[in-house]
GUVEXSE-764317 format. One record per atom (N, C-alpha, C, CB): residue number from 1; residue in one letter; chain; atom name; x, y, z. Coordinates in pm, whole numbers. Glycine has a CB too. Layout:
> lodren/kemar/fifi/tipa/x/y/z
> NUM/A/A/CA/X/Y/Z
...
//
This chain:
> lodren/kemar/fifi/tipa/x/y/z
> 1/X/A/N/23358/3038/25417
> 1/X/A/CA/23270/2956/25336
> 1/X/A/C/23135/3024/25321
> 1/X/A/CB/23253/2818/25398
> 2/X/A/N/23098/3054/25437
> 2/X/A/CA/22925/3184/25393
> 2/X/A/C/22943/3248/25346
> 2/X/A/CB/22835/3275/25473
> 3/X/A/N/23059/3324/25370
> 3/X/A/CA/23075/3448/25287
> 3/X/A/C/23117/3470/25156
> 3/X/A/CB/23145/3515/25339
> 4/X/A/N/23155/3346/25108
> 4/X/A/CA/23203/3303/24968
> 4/X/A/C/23026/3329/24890
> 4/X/A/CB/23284/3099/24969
> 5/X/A/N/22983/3201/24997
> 5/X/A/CA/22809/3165/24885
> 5/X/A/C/22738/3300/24930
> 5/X/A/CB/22668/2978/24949
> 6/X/A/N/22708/3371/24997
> 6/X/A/CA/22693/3515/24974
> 6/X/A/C/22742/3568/24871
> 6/X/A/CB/22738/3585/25063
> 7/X/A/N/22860/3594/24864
> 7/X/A/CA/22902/3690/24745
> 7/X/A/C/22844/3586/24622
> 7/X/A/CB/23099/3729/24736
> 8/X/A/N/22832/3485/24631
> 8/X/A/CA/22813/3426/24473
> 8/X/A/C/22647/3420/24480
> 8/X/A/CB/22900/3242/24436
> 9/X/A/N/22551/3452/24561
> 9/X/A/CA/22431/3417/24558
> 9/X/A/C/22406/3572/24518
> 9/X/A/CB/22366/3341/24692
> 10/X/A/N/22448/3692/24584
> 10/X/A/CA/22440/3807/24540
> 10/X/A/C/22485/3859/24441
> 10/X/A/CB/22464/3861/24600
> 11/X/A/N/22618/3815/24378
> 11/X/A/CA/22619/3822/24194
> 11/X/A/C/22518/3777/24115
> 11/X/A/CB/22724/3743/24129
> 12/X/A/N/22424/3649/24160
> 12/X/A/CA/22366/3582/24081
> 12/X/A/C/22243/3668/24049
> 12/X/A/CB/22348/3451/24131
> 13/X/A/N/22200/3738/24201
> 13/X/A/CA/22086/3842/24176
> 13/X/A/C/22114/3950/24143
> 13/X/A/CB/22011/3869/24269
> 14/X/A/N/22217/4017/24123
> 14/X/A/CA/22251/4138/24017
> 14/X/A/C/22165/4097/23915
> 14/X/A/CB/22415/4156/23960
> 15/X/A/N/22288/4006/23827
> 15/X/A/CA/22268/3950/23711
> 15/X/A/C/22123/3948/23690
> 15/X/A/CB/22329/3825/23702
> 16/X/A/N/22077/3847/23750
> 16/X/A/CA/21947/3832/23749
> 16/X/A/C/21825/3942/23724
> 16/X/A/CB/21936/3783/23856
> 17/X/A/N/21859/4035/23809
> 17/X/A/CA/21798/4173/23861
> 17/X/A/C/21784/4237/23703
> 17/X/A/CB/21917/4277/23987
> 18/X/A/N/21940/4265/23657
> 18/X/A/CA/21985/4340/23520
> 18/X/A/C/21928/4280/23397
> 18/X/A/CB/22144/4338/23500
> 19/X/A/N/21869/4175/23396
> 19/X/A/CA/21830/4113/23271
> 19/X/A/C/21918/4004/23168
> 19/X/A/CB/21801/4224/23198
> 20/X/A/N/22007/4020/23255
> 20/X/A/CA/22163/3979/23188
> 20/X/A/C/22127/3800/23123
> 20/X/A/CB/22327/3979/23356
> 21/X/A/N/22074/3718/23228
> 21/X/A/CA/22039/3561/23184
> 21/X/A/C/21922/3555/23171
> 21/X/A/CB/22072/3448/23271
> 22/X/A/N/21782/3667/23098
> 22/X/A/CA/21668/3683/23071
> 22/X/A/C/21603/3593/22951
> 22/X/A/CB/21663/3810/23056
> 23/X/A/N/21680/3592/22834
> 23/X/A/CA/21746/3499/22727
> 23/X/A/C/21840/3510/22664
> 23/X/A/CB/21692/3473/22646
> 24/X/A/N/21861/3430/22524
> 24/X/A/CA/21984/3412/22486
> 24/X/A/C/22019/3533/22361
> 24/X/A/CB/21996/3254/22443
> 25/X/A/N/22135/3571/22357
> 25/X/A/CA/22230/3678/22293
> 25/X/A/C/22141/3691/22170
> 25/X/A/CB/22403/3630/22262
> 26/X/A/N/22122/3602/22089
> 26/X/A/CA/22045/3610/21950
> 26/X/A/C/21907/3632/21965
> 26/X/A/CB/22058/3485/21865
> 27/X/A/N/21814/3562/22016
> 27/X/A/CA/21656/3585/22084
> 27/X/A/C/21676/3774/22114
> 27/X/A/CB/21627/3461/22284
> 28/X/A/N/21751/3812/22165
> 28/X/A/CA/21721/3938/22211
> 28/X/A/C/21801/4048/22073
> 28/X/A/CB/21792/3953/22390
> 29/X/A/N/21877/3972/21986
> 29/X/A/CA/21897/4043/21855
> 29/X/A/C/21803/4035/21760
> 29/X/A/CB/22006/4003/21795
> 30/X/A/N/21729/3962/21744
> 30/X/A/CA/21646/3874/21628
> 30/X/A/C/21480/3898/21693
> 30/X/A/CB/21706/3668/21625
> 31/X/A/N/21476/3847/21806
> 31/X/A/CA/21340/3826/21844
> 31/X/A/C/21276/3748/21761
> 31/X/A/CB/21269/3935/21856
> 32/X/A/N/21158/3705/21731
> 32/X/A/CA/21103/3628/21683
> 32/X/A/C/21128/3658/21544
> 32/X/A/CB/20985/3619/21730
> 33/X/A/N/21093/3484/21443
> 33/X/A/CA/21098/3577/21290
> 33/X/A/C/20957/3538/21303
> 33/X/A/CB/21204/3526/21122
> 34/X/A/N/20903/3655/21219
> 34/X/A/CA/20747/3636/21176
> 34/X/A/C/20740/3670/21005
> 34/X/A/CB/20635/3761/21276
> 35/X/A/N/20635/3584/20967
> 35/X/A/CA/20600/3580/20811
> 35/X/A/C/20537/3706/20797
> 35/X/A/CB/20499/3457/20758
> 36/X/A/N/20567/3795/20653
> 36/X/A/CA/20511/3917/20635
> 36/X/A/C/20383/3884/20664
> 36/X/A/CB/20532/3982/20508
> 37/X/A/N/20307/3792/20635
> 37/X/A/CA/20133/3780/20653
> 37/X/A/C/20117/3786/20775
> 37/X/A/CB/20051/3648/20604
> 38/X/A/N/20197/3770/20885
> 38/X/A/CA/20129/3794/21006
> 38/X/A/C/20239/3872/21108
> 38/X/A/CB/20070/3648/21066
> 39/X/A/N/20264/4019/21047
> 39/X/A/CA/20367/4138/21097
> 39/X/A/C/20280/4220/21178
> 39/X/A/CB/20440/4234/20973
> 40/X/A/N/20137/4213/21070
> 40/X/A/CA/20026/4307/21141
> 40/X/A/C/20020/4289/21309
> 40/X/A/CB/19866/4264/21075
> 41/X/A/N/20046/4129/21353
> 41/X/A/CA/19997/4100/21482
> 41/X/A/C/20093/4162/21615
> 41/X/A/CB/19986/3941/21485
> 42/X/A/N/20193/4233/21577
> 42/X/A/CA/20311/4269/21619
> 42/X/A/C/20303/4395/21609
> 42/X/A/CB/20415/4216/21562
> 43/X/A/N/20333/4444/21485
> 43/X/A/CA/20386/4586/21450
> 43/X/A/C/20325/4624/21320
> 43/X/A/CB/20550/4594/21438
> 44/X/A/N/20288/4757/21327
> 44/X/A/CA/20217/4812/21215
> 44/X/A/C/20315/4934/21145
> 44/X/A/CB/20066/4870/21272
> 45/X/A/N/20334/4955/21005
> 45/X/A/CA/20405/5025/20959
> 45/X/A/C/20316/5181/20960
> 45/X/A/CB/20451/4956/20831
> 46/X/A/N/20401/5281/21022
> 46/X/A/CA/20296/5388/21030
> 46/X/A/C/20351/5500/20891
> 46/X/A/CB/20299/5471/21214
> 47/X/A/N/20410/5516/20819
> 47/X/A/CA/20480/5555/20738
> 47/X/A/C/20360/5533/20613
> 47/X/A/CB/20623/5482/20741
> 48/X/A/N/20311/5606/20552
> 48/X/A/CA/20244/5586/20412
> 48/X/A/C/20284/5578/20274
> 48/X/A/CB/20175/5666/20400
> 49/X/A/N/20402/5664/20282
> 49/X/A/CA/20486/5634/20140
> 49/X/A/C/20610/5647/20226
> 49/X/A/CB/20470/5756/19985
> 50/X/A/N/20758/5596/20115
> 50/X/A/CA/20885/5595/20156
> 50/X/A/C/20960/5686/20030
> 50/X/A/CB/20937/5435/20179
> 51/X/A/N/21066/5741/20054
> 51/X/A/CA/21107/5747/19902
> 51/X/A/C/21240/5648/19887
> 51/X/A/CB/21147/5917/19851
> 52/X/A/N/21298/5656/19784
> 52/X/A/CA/21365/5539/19792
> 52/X/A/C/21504/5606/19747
> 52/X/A/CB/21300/5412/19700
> 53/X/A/N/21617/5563/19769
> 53/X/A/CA/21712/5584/19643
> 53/X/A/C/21771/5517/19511
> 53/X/A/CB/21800/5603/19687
> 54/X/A/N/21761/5608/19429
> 54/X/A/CA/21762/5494/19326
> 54/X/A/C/21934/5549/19242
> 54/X/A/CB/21580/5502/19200
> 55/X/A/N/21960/5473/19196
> 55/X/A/CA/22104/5473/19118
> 55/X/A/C/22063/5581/18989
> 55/X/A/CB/22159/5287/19052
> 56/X/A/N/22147/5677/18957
> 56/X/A/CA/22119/5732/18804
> 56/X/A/C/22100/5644/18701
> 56/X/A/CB/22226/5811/18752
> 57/X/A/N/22232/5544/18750
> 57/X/A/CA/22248/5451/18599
> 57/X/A/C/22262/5308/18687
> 57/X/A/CB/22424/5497/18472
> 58/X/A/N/22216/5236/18645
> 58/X/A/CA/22229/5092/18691
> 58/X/A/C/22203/4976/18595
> 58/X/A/CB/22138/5073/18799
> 59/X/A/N/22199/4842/18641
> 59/X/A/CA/22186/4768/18522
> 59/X/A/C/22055/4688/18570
> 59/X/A/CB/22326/4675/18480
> 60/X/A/N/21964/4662/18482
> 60/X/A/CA/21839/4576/18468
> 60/X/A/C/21757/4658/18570
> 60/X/A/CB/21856/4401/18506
> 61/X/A/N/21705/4806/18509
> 61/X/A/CA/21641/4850/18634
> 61/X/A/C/21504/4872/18573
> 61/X/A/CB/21710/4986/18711
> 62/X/A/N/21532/4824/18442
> 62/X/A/CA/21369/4864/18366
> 62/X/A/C/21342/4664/18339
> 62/X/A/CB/21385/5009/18140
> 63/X/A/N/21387/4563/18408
> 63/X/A/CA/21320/4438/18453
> 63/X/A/C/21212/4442/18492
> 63/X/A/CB/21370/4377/18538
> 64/X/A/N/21156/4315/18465
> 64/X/A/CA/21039/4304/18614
> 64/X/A/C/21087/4197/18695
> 64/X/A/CB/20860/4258/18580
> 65/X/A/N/21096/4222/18818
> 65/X/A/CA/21164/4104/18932
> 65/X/A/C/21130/4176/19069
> 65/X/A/CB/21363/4075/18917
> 66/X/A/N/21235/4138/19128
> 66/X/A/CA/21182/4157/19307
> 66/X/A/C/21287/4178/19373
> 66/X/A/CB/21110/4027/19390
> 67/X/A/N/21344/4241/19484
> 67/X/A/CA/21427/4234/19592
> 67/X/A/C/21344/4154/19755
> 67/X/A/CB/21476/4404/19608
> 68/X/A/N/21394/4071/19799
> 68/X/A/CA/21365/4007/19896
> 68/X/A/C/21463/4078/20027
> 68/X/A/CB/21384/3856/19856
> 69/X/A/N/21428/4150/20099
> 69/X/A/CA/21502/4214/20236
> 69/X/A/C/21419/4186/20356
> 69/X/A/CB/21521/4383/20231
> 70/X/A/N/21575/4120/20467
> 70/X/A/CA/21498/4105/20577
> 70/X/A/C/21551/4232/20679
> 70/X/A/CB/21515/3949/20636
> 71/X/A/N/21463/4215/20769
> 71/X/A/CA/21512/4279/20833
> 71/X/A/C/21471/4304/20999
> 71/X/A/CB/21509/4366/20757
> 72/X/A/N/21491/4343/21086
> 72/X/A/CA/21475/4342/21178
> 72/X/A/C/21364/4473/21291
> 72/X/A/CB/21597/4319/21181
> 73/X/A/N/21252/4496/21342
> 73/X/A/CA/21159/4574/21399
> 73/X/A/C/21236/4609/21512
> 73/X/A/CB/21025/4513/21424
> 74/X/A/N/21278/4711/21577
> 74/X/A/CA/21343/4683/21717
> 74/X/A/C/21211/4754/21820
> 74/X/A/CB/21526/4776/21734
> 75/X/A/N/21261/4785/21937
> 75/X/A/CA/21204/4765/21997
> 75/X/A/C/21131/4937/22021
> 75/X/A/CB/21274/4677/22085
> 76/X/A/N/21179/5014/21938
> 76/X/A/CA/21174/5143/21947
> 76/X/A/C/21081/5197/21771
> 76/X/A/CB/21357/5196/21980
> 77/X/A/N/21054/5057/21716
> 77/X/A/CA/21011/5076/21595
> 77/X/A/C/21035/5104/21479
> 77/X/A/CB/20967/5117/21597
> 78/X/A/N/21215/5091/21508
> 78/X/A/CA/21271/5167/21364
> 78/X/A/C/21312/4984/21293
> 78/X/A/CB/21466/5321/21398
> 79/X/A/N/21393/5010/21179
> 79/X/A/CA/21456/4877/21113
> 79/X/A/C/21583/4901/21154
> 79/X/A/CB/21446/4853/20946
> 80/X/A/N/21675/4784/21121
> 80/X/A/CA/21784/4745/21188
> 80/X/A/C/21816/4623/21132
> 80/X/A/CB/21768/4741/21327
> 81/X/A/N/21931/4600/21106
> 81/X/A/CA/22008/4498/21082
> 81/X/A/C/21949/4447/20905
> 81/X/A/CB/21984/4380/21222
> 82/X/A/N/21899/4540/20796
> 82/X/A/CA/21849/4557/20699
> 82/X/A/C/21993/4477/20596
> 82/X/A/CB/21797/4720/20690
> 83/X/A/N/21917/4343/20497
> 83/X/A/CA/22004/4294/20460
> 83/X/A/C/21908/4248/20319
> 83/X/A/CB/22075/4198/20566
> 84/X/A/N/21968/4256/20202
> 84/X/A/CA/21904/4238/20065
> 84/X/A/C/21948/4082/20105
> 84/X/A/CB/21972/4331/19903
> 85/X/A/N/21842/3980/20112
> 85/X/A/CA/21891/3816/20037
> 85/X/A/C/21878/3778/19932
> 85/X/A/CB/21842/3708/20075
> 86/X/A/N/21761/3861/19849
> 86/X/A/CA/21759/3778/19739
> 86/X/A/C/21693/3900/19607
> 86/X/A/CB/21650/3624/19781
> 87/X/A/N/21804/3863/19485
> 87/X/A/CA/21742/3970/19393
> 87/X/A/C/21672/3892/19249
> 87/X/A/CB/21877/4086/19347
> 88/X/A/N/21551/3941/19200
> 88/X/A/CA/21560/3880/19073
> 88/X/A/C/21511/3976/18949
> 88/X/A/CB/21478/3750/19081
> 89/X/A/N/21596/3991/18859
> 89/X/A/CA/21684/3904/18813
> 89/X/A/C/21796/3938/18911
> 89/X/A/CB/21713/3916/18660
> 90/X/A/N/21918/3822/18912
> 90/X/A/CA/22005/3875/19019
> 90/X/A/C/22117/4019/18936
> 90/X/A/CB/22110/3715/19087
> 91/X/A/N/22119/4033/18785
> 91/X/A/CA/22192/4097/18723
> 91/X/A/C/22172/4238/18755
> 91/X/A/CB/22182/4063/18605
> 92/X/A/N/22015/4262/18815
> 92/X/A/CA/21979/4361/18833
> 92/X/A/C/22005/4490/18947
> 92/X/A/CB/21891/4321/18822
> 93/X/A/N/22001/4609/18944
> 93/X/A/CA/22078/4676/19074
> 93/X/A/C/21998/4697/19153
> 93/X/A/CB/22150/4800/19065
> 94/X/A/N/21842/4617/19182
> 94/X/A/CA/21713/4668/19248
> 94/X/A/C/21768/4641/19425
> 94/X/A/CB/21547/4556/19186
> 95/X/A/N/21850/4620/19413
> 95/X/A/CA/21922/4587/19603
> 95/X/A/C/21931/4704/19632
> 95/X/A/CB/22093/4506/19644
> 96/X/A/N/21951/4820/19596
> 96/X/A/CA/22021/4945/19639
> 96/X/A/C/21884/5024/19660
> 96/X/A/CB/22138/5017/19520
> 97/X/A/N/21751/4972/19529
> 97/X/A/CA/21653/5080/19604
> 97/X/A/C/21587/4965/19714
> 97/X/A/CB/21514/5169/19481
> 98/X/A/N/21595/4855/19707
> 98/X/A/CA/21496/4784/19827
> 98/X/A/C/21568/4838/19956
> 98/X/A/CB/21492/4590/19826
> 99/X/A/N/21674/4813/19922
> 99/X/A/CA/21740/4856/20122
> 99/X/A/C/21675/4955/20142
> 99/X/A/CB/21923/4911/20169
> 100/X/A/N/21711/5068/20067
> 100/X/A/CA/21717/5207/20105
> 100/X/A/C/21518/5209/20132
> 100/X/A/CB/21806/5330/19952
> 101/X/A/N/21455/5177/20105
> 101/X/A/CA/21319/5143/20112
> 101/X/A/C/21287/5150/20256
> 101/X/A/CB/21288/5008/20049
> 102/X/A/N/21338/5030/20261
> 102/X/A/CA/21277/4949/20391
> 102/X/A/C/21378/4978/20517
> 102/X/A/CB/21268/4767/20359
> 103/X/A/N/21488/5058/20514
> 103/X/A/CA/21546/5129/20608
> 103/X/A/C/21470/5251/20635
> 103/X/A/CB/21675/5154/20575
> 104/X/A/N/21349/5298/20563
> 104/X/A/CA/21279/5434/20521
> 104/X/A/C/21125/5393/20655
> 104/X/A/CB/21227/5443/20287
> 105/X/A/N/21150/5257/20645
> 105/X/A/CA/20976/5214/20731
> 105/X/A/C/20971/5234/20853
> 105/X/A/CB/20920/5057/20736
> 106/X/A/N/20937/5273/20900
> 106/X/A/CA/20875/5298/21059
> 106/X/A/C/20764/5244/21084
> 106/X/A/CB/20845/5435/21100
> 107/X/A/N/20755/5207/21230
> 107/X/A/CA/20634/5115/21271
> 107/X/A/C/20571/5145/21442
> 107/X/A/CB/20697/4942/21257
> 108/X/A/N/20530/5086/21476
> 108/X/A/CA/20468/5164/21631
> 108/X/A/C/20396/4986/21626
> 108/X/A/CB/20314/5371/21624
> 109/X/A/N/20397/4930/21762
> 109/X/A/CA/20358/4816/21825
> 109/X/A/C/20217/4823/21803
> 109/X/A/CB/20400/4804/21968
> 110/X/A/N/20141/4695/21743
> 110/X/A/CA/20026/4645/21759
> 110/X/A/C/19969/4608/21862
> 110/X/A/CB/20017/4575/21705
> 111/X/A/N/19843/4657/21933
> 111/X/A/CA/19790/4616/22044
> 111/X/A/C/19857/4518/22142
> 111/X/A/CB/19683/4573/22008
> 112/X/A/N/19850/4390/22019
> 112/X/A/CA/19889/4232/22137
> 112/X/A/C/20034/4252/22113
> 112/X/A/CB/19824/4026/22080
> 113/X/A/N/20127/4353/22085
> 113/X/A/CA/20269/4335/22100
> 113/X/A/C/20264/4440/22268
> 113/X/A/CB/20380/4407/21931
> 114/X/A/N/20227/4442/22359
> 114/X/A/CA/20221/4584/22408
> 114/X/A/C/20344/4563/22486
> 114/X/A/CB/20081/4637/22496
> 115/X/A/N/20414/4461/22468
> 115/X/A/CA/20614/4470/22565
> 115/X/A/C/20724/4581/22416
> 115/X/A/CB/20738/4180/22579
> 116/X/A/N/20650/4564/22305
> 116/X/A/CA/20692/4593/22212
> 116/X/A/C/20832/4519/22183
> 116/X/A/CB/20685/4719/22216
> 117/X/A/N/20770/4431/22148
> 117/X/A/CA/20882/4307/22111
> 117/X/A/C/20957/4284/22007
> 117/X/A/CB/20835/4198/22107
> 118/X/A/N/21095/4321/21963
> 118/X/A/CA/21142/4310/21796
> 118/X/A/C/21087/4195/21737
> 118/X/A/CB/21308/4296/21767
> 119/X/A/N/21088/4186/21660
> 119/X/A/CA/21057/4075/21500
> 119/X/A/C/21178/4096/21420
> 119/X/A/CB/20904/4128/21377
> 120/X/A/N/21185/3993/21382
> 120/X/A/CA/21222/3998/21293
> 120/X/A/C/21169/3926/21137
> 120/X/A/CB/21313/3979/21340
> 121/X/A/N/21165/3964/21048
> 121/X/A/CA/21099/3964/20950
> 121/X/A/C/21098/3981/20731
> 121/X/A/CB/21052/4039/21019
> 122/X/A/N/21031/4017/20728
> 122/X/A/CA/21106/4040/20555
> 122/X/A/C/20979/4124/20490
> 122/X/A/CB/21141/3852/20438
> 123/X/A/N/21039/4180/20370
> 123/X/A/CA/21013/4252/20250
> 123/X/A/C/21039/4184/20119
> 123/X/A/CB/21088/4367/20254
> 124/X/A/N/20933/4188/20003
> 124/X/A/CA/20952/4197/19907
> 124/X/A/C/20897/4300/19809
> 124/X/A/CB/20942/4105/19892
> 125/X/A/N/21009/4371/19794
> 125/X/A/CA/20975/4473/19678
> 125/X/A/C/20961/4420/19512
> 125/X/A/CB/21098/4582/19682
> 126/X/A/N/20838/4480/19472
> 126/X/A/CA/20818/4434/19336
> 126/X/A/C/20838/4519/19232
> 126/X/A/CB/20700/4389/19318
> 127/X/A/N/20901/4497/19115
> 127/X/A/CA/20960/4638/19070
> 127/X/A/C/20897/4592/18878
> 127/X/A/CB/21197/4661/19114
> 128/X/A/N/20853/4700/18838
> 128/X/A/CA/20853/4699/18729
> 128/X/A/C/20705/4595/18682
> 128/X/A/CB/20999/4660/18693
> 129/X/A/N/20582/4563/18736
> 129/X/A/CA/20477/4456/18715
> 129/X/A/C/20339/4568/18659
> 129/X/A/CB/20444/4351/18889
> 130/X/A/N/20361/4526/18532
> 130/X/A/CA/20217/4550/18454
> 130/X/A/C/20097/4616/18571
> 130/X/A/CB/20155/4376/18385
> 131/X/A/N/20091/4692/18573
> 131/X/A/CA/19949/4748/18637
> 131/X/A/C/19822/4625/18597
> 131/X/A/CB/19904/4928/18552
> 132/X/A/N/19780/4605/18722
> 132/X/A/CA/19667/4472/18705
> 132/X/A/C/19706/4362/18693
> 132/X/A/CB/19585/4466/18599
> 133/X/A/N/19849/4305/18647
> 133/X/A/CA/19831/4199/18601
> 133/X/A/C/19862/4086/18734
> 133/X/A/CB/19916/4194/18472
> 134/X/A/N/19753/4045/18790
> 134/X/A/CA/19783/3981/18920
> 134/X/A/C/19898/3825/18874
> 134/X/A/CB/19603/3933/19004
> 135/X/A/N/19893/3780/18780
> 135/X/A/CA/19944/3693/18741
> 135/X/A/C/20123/3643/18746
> 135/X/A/CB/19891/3712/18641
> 136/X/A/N/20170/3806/18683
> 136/X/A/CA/20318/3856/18700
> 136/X/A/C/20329/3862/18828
> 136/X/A/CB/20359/3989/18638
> 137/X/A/N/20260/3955/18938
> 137/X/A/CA/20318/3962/19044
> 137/X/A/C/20292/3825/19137
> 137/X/A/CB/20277/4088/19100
> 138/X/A/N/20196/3793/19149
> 138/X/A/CA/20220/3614/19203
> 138/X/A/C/20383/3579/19169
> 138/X/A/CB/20100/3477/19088
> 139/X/A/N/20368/3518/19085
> 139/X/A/CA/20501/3455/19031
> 139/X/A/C/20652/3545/19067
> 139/X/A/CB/20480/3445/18856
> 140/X/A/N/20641/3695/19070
> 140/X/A/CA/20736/3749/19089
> 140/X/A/C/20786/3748/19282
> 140/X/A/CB/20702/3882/19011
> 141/X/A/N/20671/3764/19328
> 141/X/A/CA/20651/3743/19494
> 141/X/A/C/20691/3584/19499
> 141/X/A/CB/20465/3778/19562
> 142/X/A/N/20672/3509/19406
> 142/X/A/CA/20676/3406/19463
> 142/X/A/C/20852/3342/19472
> 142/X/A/CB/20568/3325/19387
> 143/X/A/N/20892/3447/19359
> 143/X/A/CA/21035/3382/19311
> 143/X/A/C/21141/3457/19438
> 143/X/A/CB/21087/3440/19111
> 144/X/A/N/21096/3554/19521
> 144/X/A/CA/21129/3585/19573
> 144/X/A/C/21139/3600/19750
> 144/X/A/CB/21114/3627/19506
> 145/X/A/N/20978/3493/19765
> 145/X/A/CA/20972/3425/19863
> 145/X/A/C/21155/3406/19943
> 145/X/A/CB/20892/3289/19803
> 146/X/A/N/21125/3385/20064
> 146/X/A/CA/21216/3379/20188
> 146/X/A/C/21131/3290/20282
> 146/X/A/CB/21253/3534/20257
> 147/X/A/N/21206/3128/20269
> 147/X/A/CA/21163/3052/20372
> 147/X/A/C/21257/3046/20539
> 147/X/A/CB/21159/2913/20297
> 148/X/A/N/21238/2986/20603
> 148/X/A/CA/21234/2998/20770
> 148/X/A/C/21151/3073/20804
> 148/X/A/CB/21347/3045/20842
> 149/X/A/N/21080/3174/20775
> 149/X/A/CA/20961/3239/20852
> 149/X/A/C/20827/3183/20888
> 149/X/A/CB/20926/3341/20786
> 150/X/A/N/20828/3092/20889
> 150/X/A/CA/20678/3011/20879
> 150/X/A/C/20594/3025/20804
> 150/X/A/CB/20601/3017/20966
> 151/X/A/N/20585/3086/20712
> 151/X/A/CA/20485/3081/20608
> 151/X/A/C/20513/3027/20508
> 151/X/A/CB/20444/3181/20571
//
C-alpha cells in the first residue's frame, strides 16, 4: 500500500516537474489571441519588407479588397499555423499572396513578453487602395475585420 502511493506520488512529480499538467493542450498551441492593435505589447515584427508570392495569372487581382490571415507567434518568433479566413472580394486569388506574406514575418519578444509567450493573432492585407484615400481603406480593413480577438 506505501509503495503503491509512492510510485503514484512520484509519477505525479515527473509529470509535474516536465510541464506536462502546466496548461491545457490548446493554451499552449494558441496562447493568447491578441487584437492586431495591441501585438506591439507582446511581439514586434523585426522584418521591414516581405516579398510575397504572387500567381502569374489569377482572378480579381487588380480588385480592391483585403485578405484577413490569422495566425500564430511561437515562441521562437517565427509564424505558424498561418490560415487565410477571410477574402474580399471572395472571387479574388489575394489568399495565395496574403499567406505567403505573413509566413515571410518574423518577430523577436517585446520587453513585457520576456517568457516569450506565443499569440496568437491576425493580419489584414490591403490590396489594390488608391494612394491617400483613407476612406477606401477604412471600409476595406473594416470588411475584413476578424472578431474573437478583443478588439
Amino acid at each position: 500500500m506505501i509503495r503503491s502511493s509512492l510510485l503514484a506520488f512520484a509519477a505525479i512529480a515527473t509529470i509535474a516537474t516536465l510541464g506536462l499538467v502546466a496548461m491545457p493542450a490548446s493554451a499552449q498551441t494558441h496562447g493568447y489571441k491578441v487584437p492586431p492593435s495591441q501585438l506591439s505589447k507582446y511581439w514586434i515584427r523585426t522584418n521591414t519588407h516581405v516579398y510575397a508570392d504572387a500567381p502569374n495569372s489569377g482572378q480579381g487581382l487588380k480588385a480592391v479588397g483585403c485578405a484577413a490571415v490569422s495566425y500564430v507567434i511561437g515562441a521562437d518568433g517565427n509564424t505558424r499555423d498561418v490560415k487565410v479566413e477571410k477574402v474580399v472580394p471572395s472571387t479574388s486569388d489575394f489568399q495565395v499572396i496574403a499567406k505567403s506574406m505573413i509566413q515571410a514575418f518574423h518577430y523577436r519578444a517585446a520587453d513585457s513578453n520576456s517568457h516569450d509567450r506565443p499569440v496568437a493573432t491576425y493580419f489584414i492585407v490591403p490590396f489594390n487602395i488608391p494612394t491617400g484615400d483613407k476612406a477606401t481603406l477604412e471600409r476595406v480593413l473594416k470588411s475584413c475585420h476578424l472578431p474573437g480577438y478583443g478588439d
